[in-house]
C-alpha positions as CSV (number, residue, x, y, z in Angstrom):
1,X,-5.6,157.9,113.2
2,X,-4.5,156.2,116.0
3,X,-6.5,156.4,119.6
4,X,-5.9,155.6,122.7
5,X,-7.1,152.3,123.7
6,X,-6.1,149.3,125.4
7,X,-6.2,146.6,122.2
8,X,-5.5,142.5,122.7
9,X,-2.6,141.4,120.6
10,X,-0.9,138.4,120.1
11,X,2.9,138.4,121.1
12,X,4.2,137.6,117.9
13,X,6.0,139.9,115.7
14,X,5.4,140.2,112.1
15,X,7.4,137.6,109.8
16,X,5.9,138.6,106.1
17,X,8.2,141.5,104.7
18,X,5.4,143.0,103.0
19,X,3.3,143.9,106.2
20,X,2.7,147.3,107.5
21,X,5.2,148.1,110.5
22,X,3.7,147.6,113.7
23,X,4.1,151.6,115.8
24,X,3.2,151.6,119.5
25,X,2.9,154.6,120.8
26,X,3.8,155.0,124.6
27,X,3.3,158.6,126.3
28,X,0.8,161.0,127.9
29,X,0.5,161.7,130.8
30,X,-2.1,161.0,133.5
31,X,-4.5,164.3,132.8
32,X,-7.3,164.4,131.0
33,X,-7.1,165.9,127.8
34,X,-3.2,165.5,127.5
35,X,-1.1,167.6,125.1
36,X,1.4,165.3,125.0
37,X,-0.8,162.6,124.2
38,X,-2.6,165.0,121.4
39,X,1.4,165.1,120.4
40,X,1.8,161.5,120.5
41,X,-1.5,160.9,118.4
42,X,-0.2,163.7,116.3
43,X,3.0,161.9,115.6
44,X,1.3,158.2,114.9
45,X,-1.2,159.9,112.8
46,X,1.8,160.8,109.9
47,X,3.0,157.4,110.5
48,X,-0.6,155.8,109.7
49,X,-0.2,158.6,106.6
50,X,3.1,156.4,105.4
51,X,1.4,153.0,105.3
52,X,2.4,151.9,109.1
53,X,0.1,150.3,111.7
54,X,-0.6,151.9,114.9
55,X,-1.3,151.7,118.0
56,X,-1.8,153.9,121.4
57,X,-1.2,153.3,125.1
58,X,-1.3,156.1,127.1
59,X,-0.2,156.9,130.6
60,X,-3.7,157.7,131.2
61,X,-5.4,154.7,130.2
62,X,-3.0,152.1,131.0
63,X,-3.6,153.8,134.7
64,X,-0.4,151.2,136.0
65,X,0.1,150.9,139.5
66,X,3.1,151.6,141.4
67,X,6.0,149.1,139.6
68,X,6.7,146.2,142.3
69,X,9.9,144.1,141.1
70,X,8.3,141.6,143.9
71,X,5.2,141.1,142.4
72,X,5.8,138.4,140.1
73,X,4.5,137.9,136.6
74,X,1.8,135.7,136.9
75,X,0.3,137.9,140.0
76,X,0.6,141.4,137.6
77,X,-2.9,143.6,136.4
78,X,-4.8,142.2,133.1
79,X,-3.4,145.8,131.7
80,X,0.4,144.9,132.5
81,X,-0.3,141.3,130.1
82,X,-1.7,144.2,127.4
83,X,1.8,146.7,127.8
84,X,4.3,144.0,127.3
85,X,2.4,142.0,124.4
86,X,2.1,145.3,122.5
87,X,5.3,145.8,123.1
88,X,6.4,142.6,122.1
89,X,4.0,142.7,118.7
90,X,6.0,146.2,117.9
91,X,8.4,146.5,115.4
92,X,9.2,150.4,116.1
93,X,8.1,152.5,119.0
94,X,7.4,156.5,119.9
95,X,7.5,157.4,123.3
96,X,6.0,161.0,124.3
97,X,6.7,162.4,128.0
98,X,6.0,165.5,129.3
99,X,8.3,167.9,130.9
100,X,8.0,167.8,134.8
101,X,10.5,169.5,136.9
102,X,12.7,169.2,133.5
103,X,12.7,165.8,132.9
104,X,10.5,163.0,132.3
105,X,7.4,162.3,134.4
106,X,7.3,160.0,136.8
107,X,4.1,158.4,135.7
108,X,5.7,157.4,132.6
109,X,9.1,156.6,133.7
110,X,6.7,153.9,135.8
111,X,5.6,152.6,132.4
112,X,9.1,151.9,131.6
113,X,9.5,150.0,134.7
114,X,6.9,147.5,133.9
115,X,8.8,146.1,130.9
116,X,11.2,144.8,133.5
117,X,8.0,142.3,134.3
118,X,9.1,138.6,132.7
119,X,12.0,140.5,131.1
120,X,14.2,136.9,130.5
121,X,11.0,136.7,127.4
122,X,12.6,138.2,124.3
123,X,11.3,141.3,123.6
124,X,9.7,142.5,126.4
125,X,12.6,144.8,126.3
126,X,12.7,146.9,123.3
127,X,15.3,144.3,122.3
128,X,17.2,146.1,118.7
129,X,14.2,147.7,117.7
130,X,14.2,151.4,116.7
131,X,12.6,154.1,119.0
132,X,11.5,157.7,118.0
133,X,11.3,160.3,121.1
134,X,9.0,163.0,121.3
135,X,8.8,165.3,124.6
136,X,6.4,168.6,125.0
137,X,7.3,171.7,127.1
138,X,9.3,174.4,126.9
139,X,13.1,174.8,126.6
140,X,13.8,171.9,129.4
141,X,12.1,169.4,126.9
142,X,15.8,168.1,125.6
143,X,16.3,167.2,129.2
144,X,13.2,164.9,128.6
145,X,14.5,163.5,125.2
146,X,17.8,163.2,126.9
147,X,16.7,161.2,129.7
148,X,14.3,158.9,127.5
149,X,17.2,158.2,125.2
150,X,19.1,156.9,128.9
151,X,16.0,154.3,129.1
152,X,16.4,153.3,125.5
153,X,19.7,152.3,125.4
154,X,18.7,150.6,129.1
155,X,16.4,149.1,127.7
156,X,18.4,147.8,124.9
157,X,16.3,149.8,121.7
158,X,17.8,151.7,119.3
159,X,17.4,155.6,119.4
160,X,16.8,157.1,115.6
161,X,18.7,160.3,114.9
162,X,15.8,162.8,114.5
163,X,14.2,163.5,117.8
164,X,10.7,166.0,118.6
165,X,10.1,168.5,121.0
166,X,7.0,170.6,120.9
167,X,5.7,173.5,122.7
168,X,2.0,174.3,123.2
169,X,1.0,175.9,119.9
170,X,3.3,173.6,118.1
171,X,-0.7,170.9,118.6
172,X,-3.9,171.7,118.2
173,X,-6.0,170.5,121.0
174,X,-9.3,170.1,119.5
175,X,-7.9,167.8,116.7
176,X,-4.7,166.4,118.0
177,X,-2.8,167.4,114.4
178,X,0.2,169.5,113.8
179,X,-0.3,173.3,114.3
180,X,2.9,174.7,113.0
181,X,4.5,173.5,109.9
182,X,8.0,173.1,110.9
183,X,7.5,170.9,114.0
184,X,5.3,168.5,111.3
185,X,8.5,169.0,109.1
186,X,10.3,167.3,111.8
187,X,8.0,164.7,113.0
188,X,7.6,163.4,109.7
189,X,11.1,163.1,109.2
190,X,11.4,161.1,112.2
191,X,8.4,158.7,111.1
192,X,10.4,157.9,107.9
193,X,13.4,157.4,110.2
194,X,11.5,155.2,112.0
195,X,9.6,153.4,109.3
196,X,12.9,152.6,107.1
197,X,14.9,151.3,109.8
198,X,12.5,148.9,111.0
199,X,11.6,147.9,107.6
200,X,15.2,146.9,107.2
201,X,15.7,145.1,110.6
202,X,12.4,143.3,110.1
203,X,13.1,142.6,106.1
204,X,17.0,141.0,107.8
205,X,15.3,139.1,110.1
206,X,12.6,137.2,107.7
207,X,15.8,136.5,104.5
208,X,18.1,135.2,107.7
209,X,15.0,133.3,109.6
210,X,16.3,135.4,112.8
C-alpha cells in the first residue's frame, strides 16, 4: 500500500504500454494522523490492488511554504523540485481535501498553487491527464469535490465521472482501509475509471509517438 513519503523521480512519463500506471496521490491535510490522508491511502491502496503504481504526497509531509509567484524556479524548496516531478512522472492523479468551512483547505489549495512553478514545462500542469476526487466531511463535502473539480479543469486535467466523499466511519483509522462497504463500492469504481482512461491516453500516445 501506498505511504506517505517524499520519493525522487525522474520527470519522464511512461512510454512502454505494458507498464503499470503511474497514481500520485495528493491530499491530507496538515494534522497528524489525518483521515483524509487515511482516505487517500485508502483509495491508492485499491488502485495498487488493480495492478497500478503509486505514490503519496501529503499536505503534511510536503509541509510547502506559503506559494510566492515571485519566487522563481530555480530559488523554490528541494520539496517543490519533488511535487512537480511526481507530478510530471504521473499518468493519473487522486486528490483528497478535507472539508474546512465547506470547501477545500487552504493548505491544500496552496499545493495546487505550486504547480504554477515553471508551468511553460509540459506537464507541470495536470496537462490531459485524468484526475479522481475524493473529499472527507460531512454533507458540505460536494462543495469540496465541487471546488477541486474548478482547479482541475484550471489546471487543464481531466475530471472522471465517479467522484468520493466519505464521512468518518466510512475509514478506519488504525489501518487506513475502507470501513463501510458501499463507500469501497464507490472508490473502486472510480480507480477503474481512473486506471482505464489513463491506460488509453497513455496506450494513444505511445501508437501516435505523442
Amino acid at each position: 500500500m501506498a505511504t506517505p513519503v517524499l520519493p525522487n523521480s525522474d520527470t519522464d512519463s511512461h512510454t512502454d504500454s505494458d507498464a503499470p500506471v503511474r497514481i500520485l496521490g495528493l491530499g491530507g491535510s496538515t494534522r497528524a494522523g489525518s483521515i483524509t490522508e487515511r482516505l487517500l491511502t485508502a483509495v491508492l491502496g485499491l488502485a495498487d490492488e488493480a495492478g497500478a503504481q503509486t505514490t503519496l504526497l501529503s499536505v503534511r509531509d510536503l509541509d510547502l511554504p506559503m506559494f510566492n509567484d515571485d519566487i522563481p524556479f530555480g530559488e523554490q524548496p528541494d520539496v517543490v523540485h519533488t511535487l512537480l516531478a511526481e507530478v510530471r512522472a504521473a499518468d493519473a492523479f487522486v486528490l483528497a481535501s478535507p472539508t474546512y468551512h465547506g470547501t477545500i483547505s487552504g493548505a491544500f489549495k496552496n499545493v495546487l498553487d505550486f504547480l504554477n512553478v515553471d508551468n511553460r514545462v509540459p506537464r507541470t500542469y495536470f496537462d490531459g491527464r485524468p484526475i479522481g476526487l475524493a473529499a472527507f466531511g460531512g454533507p458540505s463535502a460536494l462543495n469540496v469535490i465541487n471546488a477541486l473539480g474548478h482547479s482541475v479543469r484550471g489546471l487543464r486535467g481531466m475530471q472522471v465521472p465517479t467522484v468520493l466523499t466519505a464521512g468518518r466511519n466510512a475509514i478506519d483509522g488504525e489501518t487506513a482501509t475502507f470501513a463501510d462497504d458501499a463507500t469501497r463500492a464507490r472508490a473502486e469504481k472510480m480507480v477503474g475509471e481512473l486506471i482505464l482512461l489513463a491506460r488509453l491516453l497513455r496506450d494513444s500516445q505511445v501508437r501516435t509517438g505523442v
